[in-house]
N, C-alpha and C positions, 0 to 999 in steps of 0.2 A: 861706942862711936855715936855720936851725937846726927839724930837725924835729921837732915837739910830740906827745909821746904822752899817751891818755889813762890814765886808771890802769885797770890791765888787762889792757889791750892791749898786745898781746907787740912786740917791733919788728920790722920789716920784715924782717931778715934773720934775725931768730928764726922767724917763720913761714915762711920758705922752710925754714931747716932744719928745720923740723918735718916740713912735706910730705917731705922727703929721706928722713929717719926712718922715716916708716910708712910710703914706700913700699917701700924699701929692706927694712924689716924682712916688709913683705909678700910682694915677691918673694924673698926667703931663704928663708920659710915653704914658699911653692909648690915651690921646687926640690930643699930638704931633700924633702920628699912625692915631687915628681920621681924624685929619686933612686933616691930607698926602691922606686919602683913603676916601675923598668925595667921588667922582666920579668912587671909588673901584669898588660899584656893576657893574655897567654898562660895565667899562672895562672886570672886571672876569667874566662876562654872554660870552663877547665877546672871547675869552681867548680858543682854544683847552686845553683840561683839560682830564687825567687818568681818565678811571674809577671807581677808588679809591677814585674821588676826593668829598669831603663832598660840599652840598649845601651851597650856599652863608649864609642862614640863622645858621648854625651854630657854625661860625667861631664866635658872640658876645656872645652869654654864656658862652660857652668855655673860652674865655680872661675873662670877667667879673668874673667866679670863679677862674683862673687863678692870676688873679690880686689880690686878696684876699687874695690868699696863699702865694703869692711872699711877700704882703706888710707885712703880718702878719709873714712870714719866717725871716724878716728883723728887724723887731721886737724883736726877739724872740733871733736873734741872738745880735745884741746892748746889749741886758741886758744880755746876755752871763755873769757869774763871768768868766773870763779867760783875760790873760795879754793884756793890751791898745795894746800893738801890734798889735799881732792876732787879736783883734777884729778889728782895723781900718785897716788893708790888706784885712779882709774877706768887711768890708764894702764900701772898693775901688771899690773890684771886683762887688759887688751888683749894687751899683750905676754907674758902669760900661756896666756892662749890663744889664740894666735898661737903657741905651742913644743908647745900640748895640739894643736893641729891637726896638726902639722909629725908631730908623735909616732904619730898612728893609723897612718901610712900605712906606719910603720917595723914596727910592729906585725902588722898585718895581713899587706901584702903582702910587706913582705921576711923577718920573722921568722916570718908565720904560726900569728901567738895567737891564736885566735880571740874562746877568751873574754875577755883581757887587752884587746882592742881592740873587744868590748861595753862592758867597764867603762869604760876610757879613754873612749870615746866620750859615755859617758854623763855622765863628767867633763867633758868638752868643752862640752856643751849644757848644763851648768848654767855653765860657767865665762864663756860666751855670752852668757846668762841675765844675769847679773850685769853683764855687761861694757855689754849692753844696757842695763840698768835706769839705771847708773849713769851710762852718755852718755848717758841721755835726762835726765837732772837737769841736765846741766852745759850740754846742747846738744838740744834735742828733734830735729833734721835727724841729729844724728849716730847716736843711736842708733835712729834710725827704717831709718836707712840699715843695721841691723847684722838688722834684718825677718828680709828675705829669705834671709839667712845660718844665724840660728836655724831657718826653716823646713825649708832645706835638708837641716841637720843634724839634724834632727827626723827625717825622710826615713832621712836615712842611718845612724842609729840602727837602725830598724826593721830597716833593709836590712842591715845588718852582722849583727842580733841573727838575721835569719832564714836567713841565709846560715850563720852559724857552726852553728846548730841542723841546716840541710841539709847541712853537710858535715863530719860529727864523725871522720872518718877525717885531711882535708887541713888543717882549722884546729882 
């Protein structure tokens, strides 16, 4: 029996490789960050920090459910029905910042810029911003799912900007 697709609707093996895609591009994202932030702890033990600022221990759940939502936001948006266009701008932008994430951690804790990974970051959350707006056109679940990620980033803004301001010697 010959399988019928609707217009659209990607085919079945195109939606798997998509899932493969953004997850795959998600965990790349995490482990470049990874990478970059061997030697994280010991620097941020070292680090004047608000007392705002969350214990080293919960910065990897946090991304790890994080990443989840981001890959599956990405997801969710690819199979979008809505014009090849649209969807390939909204997945520029993903994949976009998805290398602007990847990049703070390169920044901060392995290079040690402080203000270079304010700015960056602040590129990040608008790049976010965007990535959200634009899956929520194509997919409302997708980009509702990208929430909690913006929030976070939001967060870690503040916290980057007040950390680099308390530690003008180390960053």
């Amino acid at each position: 029996m010959a399988l019928k697709l609707r217009v659209g609707q990607p085919a079945q093996k195109r939606q798997w490789s998509a899932l493969v895609v953004c997850v795959v591009a998600v965990v790349a994202t995490g482990a470049l960050g990874a990478f970059a932030s061997i030697e994280a702890k010991g620097f941020y033990e070292m680090l004047v920090k608000p007392s705002w600022a969350p214990p080293p221990g919960v910065f990897s759940p946090v991304w790890t459910t994080l990443y989840f939502m981001i890959a599956l936001s990405g997801w969710l948006a690819w199979r979008a029905r809505a014009p090849a266009s649209d969807t390939r701008f909204a997945l520029w932008l993903y994949f976009g910042q998805l290398a602007l994430n990847a990049l703070w951690s390169w920044l901060f804790f392995r290079w040690h810029q402080g203000a270079l990974a304010v700015i960056e970051v602040c590129v990040l959350w608008f790049a976010i911003l965007l990535t959200l707006t634009q899956f929520w056109r194509l997919r409302w679940l997708a980009g509702a799912l990208l929430v909690p990620y913006l929030a976070w980033v939001s967060f870690a803004t503040a916290l980057t900007a007040a950390v680099w301001r308390l530690n003008p010697g180390l960053l």
